[in-house]
C-alpha positions as MATLAB code, in Angstrom:
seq = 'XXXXXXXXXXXXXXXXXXXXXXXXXXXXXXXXXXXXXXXXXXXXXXXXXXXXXXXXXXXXXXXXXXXXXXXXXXXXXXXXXXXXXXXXXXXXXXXXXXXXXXXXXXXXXXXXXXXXXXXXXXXXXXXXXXXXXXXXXXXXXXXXXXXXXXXXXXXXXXXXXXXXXXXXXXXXXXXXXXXXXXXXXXXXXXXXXXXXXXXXXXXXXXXXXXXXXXXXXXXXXXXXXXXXXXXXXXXXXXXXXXXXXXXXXXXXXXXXXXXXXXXXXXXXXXXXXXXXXXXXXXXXXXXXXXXXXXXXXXXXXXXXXXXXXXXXXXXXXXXXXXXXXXXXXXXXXXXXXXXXXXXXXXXXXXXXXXXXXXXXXXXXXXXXXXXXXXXXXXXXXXXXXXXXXXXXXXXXXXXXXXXXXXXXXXXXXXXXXXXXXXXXXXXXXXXXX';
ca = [
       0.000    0.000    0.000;
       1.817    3.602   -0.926;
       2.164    6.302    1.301;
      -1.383    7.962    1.273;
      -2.394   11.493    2.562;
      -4.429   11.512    5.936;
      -4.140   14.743    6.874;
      -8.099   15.210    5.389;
      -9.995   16.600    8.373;
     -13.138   14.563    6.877;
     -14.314   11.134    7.083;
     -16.440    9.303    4.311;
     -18.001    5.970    3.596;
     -14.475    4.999    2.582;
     -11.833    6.526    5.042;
     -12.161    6.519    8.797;
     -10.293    8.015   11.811;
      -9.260    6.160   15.179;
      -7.886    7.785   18.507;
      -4.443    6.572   19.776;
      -5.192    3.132   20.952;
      -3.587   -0.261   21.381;
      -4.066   -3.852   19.706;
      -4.775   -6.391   22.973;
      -6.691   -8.023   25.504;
      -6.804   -4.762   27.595;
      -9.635   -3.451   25.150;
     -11.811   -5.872   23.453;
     -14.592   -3.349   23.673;
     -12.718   -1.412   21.493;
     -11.645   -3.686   18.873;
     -15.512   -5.074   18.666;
     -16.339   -1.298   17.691;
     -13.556   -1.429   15.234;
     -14.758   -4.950   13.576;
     -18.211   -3.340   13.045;
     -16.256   -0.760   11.084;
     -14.617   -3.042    9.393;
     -17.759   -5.626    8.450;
     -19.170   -2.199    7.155;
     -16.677   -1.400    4.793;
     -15.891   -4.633    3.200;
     -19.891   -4.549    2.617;
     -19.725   -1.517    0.963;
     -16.718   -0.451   -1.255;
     -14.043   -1.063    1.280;
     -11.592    1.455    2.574;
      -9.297    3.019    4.843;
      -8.447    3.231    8.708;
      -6.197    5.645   10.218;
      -5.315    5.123   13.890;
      -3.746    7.737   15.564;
      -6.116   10.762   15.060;
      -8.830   11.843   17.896;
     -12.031   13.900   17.060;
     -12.982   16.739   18.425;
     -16.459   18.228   19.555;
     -16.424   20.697   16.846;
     -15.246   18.284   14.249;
     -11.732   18.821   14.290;
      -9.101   17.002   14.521;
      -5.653   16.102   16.699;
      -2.670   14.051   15.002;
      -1.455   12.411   18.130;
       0.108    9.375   16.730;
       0.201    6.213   18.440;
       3.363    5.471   20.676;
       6.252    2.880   20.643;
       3.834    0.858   23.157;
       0.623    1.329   20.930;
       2.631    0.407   17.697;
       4.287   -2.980   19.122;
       0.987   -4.139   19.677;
      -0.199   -3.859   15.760;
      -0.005   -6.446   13.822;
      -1.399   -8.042   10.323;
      -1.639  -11.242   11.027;
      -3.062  -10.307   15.137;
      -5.790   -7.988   13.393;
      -7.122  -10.537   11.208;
      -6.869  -13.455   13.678;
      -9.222  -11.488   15.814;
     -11.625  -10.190   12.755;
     -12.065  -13.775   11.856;
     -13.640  -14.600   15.200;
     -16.684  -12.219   13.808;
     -16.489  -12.303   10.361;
     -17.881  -14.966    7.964;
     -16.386  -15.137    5.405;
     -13.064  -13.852    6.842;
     -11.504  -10.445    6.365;
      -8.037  -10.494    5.076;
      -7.025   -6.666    5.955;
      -3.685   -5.233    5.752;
      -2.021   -3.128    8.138;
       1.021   -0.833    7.913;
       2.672    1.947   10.153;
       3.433    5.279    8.398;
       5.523    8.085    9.586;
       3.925   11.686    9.175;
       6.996   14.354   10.514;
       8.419   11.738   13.191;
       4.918   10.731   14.232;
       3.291    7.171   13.762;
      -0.078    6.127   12.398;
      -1.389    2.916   11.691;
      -2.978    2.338    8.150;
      -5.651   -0.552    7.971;
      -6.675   -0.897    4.575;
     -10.184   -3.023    4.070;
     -10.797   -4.643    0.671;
     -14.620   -5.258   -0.579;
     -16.046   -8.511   -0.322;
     -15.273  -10.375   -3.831;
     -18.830  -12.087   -3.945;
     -20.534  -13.406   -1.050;
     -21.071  -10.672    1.996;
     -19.424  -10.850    5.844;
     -21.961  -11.522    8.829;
     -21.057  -11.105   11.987;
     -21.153  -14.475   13.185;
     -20.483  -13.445   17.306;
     -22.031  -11.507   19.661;
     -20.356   -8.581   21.730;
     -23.053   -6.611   23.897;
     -24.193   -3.376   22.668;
     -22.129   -3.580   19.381;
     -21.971   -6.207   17.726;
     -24.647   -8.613   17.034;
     -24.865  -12.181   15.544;
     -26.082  -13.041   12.127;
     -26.073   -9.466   11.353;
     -24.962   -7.133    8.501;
     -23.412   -4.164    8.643;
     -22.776   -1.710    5.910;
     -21.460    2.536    5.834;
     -24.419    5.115    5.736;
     -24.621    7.870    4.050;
     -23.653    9.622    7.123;
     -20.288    7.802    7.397;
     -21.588    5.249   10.458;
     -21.496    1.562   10.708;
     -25.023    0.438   10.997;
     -26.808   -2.689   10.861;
     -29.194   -3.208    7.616;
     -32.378   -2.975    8.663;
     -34.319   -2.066    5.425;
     -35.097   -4.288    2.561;
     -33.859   -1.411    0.426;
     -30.627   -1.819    1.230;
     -30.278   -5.180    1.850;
     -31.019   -5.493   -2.059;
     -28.475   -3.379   -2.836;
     -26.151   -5.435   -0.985;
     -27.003   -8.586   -3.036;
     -27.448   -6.895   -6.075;
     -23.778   -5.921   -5.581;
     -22.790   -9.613   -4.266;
     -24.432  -10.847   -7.846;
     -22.937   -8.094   -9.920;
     -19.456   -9.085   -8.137;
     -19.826  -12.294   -8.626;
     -21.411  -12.685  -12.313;
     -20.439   -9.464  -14.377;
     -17.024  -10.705  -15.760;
     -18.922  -13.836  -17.063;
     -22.014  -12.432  -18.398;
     -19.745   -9.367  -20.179;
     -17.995  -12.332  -21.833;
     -20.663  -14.270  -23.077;
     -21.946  -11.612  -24.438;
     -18.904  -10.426  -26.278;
     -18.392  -14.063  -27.347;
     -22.598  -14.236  -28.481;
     -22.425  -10.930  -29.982;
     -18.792  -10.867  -31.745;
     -18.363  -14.417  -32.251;
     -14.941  -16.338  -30.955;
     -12.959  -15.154  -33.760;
     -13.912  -11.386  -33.872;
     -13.838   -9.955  -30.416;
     -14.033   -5.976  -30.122;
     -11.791   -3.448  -30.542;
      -9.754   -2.248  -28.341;
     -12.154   -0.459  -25.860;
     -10.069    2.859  -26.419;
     -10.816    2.776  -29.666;
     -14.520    2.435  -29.321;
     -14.844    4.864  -26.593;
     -12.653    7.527  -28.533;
     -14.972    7.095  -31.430;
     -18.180    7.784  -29.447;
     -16.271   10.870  -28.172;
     -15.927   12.506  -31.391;
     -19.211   12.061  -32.362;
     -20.056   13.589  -29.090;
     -18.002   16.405  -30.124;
     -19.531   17.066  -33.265;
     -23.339   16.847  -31.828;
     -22.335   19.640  -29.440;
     -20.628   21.407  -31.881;
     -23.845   21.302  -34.153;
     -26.016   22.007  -31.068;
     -24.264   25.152  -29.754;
     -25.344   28.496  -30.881;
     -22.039   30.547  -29.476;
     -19.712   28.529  -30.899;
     -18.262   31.213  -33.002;
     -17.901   33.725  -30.029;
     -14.656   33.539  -27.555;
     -16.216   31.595  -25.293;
     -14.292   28.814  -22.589;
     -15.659   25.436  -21.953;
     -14.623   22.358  -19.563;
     -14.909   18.956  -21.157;
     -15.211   16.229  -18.780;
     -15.303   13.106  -20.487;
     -15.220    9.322  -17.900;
     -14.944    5.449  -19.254;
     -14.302    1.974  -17.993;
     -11.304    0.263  -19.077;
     -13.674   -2.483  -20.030;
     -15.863   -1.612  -23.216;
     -19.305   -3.641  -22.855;
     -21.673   -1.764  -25.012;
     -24.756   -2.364  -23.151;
     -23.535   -1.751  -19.674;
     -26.958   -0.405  -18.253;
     -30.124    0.380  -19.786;
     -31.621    3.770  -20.469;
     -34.046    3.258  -17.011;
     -30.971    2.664  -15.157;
     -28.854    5.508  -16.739;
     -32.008    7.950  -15.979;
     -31.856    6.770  -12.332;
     -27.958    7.269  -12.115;
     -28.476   10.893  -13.783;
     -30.695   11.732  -10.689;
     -28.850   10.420   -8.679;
     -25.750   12.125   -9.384;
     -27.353   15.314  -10.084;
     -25.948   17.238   -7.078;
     -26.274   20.683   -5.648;
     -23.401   22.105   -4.139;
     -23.082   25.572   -5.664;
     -26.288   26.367   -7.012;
     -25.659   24.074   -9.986;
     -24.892   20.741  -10.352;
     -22.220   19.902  -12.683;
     -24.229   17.466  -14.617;
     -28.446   18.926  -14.507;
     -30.879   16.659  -14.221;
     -34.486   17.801  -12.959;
     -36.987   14.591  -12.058;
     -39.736   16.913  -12.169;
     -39.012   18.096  -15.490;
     -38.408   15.061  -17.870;
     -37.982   17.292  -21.082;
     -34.242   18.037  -20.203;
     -33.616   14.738  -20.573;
     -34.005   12.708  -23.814;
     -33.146    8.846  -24.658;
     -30.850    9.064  -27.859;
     -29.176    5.706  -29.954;
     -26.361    4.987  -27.604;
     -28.321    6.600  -24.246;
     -29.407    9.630  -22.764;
     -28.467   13.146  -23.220;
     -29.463   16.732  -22.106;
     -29.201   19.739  -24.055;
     -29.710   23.261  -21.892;
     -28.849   26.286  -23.251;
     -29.473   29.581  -21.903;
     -30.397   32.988  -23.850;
     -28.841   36.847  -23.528;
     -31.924   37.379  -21.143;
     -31.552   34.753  -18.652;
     -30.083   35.242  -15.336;
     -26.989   34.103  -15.685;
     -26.729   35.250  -19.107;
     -26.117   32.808  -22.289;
     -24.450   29.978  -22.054;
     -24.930   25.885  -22.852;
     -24.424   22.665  -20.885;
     -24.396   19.585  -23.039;
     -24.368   15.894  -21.598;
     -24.367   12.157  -22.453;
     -24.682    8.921  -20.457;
     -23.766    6.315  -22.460;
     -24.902    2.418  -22.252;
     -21.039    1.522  -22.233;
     -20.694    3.389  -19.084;
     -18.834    6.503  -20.900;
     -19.962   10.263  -19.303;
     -19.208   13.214  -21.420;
     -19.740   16.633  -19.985;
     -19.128   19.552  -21.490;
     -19.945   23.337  -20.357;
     -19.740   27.070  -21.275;
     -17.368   28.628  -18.798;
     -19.652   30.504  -15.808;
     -16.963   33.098  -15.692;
     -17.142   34.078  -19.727;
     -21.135   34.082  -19.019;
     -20.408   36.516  -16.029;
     -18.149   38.732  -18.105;
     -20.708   39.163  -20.570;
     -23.201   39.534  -18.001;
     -21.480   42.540  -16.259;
     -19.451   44.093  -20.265;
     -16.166   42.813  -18.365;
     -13.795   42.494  -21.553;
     -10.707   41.000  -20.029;
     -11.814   37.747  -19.222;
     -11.030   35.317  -16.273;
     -10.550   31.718  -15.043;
     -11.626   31.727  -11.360;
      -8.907   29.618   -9.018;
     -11.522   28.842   -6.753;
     -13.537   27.637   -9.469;
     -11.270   25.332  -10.596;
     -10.848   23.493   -6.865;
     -14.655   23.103   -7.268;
     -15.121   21.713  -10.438;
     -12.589   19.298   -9.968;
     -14.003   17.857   -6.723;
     -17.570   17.915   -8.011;
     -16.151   15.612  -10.918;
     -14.708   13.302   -8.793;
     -17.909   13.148   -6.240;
     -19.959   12.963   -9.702;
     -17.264    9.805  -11.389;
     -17.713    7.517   -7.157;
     -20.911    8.273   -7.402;
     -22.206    7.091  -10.611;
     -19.676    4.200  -10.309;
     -20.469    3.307   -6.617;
     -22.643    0.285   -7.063;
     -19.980   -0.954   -9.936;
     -19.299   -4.365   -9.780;
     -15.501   -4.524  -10.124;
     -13.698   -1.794   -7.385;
     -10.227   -3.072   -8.979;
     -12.049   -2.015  -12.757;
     -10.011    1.063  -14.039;
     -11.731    4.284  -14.973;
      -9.810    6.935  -17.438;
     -10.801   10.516  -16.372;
     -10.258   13.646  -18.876;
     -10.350   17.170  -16.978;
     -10.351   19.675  -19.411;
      -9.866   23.392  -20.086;
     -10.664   24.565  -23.597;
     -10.383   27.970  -24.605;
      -8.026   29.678  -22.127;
      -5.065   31.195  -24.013;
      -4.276   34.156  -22.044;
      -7.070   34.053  -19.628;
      -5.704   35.116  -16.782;
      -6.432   33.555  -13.629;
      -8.202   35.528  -10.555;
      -9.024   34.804   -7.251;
     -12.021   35.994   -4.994;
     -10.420   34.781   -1.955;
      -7.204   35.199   -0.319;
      -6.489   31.407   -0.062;
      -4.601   30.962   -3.419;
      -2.318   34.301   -4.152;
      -2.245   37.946   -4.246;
      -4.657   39.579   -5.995;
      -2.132   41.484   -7.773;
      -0.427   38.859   -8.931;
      -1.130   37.628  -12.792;
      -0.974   34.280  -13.902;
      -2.691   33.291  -17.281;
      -2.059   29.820  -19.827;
       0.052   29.998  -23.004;
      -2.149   26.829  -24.681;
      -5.306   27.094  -25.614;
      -6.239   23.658  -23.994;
      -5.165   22.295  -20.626;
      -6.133   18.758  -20.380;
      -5.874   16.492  -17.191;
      -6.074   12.771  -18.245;
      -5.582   10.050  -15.844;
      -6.597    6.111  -15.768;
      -6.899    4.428  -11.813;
      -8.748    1.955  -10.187;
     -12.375    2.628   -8.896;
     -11.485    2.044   -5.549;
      -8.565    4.311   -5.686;
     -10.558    7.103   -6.963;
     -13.036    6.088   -4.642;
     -11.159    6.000   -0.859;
      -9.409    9.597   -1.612;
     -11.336   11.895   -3.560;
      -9.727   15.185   -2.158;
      -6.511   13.687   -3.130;
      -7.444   13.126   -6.285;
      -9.131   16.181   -6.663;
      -6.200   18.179   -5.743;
      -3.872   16.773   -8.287;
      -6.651   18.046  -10.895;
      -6.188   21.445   -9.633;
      -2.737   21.210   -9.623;
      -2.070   20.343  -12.553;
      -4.526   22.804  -14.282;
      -2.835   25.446  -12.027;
       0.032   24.719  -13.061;
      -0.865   24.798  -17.055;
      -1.808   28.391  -16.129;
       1.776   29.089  -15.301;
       1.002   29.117  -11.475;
       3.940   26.645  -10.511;
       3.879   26.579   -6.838;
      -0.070   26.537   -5.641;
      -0.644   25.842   -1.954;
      -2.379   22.757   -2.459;
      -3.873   22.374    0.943;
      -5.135   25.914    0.358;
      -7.282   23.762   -2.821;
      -8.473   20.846   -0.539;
      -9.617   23.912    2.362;
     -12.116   25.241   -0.942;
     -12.552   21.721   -1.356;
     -13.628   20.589    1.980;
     -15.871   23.474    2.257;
     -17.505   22.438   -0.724;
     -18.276   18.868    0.455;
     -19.029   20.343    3.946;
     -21.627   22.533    2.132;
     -20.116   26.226    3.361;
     -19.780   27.483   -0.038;
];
């Protein structure tokens, strides 16, 4: 397991913090508390444990470490010796000790069950109880399933991990015949991509004005061409249709089913605004694809802004930037959270199109001074990057981050504070924007 960041001030279904403790007899109490929270993750996408780090009433947090004593008492093979005595099937974890400015924290890293589901299969009193199942809320707690709801979801995701590799290839084998398999699934995803290009481009009235747009564009490694179905791709468009700004990145109103229309390869929404609207003109174009592939792609809110207010010299906003790229990486875990292969890999492309010498400005003080002028000498600035589900998954800030960077960068901003980007960041997810 590499060195990961867990200086995050945030937990999530995925990534969980523990106070200063030690591994033995002294505190079985404790370690029952900690198997729930383990039983939980391995039933829902796995994750992360970092020991060494105490809350504090008003959510913050203290990096204590855990001391010489504490860390002798850690162990792999201990850990999962004692998970087994609740878990059924058994929980192969993997612990390590890292070393964060000469102070220790243990690492416990939880994979997700492969294709059958842990019960707890003992009883501790008050925590832990036999025969049940325990998965992460949406509220980042353990908790028993108690609703049919999600205990569907939970074998859904035990059939989907258990069957998908098989059924996808059948069907390439029923479909393609033994002898002609598919392309390469690069090449069929890049294709649908430049047809996506040229639809938008046909669609988009200010196309000949000097206008800025971010392309977001998100695939499997693994092309299966009928992935979902257009009911489950209108589901996963709600679903990831999330507010945290005052738009999502990717609009999608259930109350108003005319934004959204089924098209040959899925579903796509079209919205573009006029001169007179609020925000002034602009155009958001989407896809969701049956092969899994997402394609974004948006007019610039700062060029609509600009127009807006007459401002001539346009802008790319830094805080912006830490936004979008978080929101894309909330939008990618959650439309892939219920995928049924964590170790699958997903190719993301974050991209800037339009931005020769737009300078970039900040409304804060986080990022630089105000007087200082940064701007990009290409025209495009594109982030592309291919990793595991469940490594964009555990650490989206992380990831997040290294979008900003490098975009920041690309606008000839070398050195950005980059825990200045996960503060905006956190805020975001935290809902104080």
């Amino acid at each position: 397991m590499d060195t990961i960041n867990i200086r995050h001030g945030y937990e999530t279904k995925e990534f969980d913090y523990k106070g200063p403790m030690s591994w033995d007899d002294s505190n079985k109490e404790e370690r029952c508390k900690l198997v729930k929270d383990v039983l939980a993750m391995a039933n829902t996408n796995g994750g992360i444990i970092v020991f060494g780090v105490s809350e504090n009433e008003n959510k913050t947090y203290n990096w204590e470490g855990l001391s010489p004593d504490q860390l002798k008492t850690f162990d792999t093979t201990k850990i999962n010796q004692f998970l087994q005595k609740y878990s059924e099937p058994p929980i192969n974890t993997y612990f390590k000790i890292q070393n964060e400015n000469e102070k220790f924290f243990g690492i416990l890293q939880i994979p997700q069950f492969k294709s059958t589901p842990h019960l707890c299969k003992s009883e501790f009193p008050n925590i832990l109880r036999k025969a049940a199942l325990y998965i992460r809320s949406d509220n980042n707690e353990s908790i028993e399933i108690v609703s049919t709801k999600d205990f569907s979801e939970l074998i859904e995701k035990a059939i989907r991990n258990r069957s998908n590799q098989l059924v996808s290839m059948f069907s390439s084998i029923l479909k393609h015949g033994i002898t002609s398999l598919p392309t390469e699934p690069e090449d069929r995803y890049l294709k649908d991509i430049e047809r996506l290009r040229a639809d938008f481009d046909n669609v988009n009235p200010y196309k000949n004005r000097n206008r800025s747009y971010r392309e977001i564009i998100i695939y499997p490694s693994q092309y299966v061409e009928r992935r979902y179905q257009i009911k489950e791709l209108t589901e996963l468009a709600q679903q990831i249709s999330v507010e945290y700004r005052g738009w999502p990145m990717l609009f999608c109103n259930k109350f108003d089913t005319n934004l959204v229309k089924a098209v040959k390869k899925g579903i796509r929404s079209v919205i573009i605004s006029r001169e007179d609207d609020l925000f002034g003109a602009g155009i958001q174009f989407w896809e969701l694809e049956e092969s899994g592939l997402i394609y974004i792609i948006e007019e610039l809110w700062e060029d609509r802004y600009c127009d807006l207010k007459g401002i001539e010299e346009k802008y790319i906003s830094y805080e912006i930037i830490a936004y979008s790229a978080i929101e894309c990486l909330l939008l990618l875990n959650q439309f892939f959270e219920k995928f049924e292969n964590i170790e699958q890999e997903v190719s993301l492309q974050f991209a800037l199109k339009g931005v020769k010498d737009k300078f970039l400005k900040t409304s804060s003080n986080l990022g630089f001074s105000r007087m200082t002028r940064f701007s990009s000498s290409e025209n495009d600035i594109e982030y592309n990057a291919s990793k595991s589900i469940a490594n964009w998954r555990i650490l989206p800030i992380d990831n997040a981050s290294e979008i900003a960077e490098y975009i920041l960068q690309r606008m000839n901003f070398f050195n950005p504070s980059i825990e200045n980007v996960k503060y905006l960041m956190s805020n975001l997810i935290n809902r104080k924007v």
